[in-house]
C-alpha positions in Angstrom: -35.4 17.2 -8.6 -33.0 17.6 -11.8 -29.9 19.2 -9.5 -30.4 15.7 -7.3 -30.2 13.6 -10.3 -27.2 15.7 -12.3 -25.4 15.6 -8.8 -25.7 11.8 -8.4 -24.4 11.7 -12.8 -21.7 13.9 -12.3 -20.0 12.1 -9.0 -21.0 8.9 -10.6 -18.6 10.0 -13.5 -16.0 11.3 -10.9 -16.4 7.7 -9.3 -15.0 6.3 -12.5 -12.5 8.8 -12.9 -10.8 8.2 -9.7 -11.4 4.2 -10.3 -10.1 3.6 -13.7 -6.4 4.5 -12.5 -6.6 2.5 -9.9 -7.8 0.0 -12.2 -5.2 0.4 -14.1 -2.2 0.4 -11.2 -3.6 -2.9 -10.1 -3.8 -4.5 -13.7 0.0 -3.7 -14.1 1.2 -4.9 -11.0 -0.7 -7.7 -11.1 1.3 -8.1 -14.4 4.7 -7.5 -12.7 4.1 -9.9 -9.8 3.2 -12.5 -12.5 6.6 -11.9 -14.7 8.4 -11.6 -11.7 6.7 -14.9 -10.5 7.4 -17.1 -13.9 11.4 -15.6 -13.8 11.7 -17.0 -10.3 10.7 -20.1 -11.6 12.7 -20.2 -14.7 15.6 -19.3 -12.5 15.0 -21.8 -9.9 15.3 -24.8 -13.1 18.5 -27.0 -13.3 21.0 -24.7 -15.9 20.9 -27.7 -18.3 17.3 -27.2 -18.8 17.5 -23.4 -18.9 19.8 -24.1 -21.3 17.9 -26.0 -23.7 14.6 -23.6 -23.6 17.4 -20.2 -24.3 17.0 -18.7 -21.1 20.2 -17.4 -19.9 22.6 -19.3 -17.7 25.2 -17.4 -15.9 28.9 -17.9 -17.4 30.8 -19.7 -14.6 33.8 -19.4 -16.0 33.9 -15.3 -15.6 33.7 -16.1 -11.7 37.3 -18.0 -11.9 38.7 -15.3 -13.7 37.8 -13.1 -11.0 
């Protein structure tokens, strides 16, 4: 009975080894589709209000000079 229970331990603990990675891959791009999310958004404001709250605005006048 002690080799059943040490079995079920030991993949129990190989469960969590294979799972916290994963964990840890969803966490993060769970992160990145959040960032990714809120600049879409920031993008998608009017340039004078980007503006105001420092978020870059592209330079229009470096697309005449071109």
């Amino acid at each position: 009975m002690a080799s059943t229970s040490q079995r079920t331990h030991s993949s129990g603990w190989q469960l969590q080894n294979l799972a916290r990675p994963i964990v840890q891959l969803t966490l993060r791009l769970h992160a990145e589709w959040q960032h990714r999310r809120n600049e879409r958004m920031l993008e998608s404001l009017p340039s004078e209000i980007r503006k105001d709250i420092g978020w870059p605005v592209p330079d229009d006048t470096t697309r005449c000079m071109q």
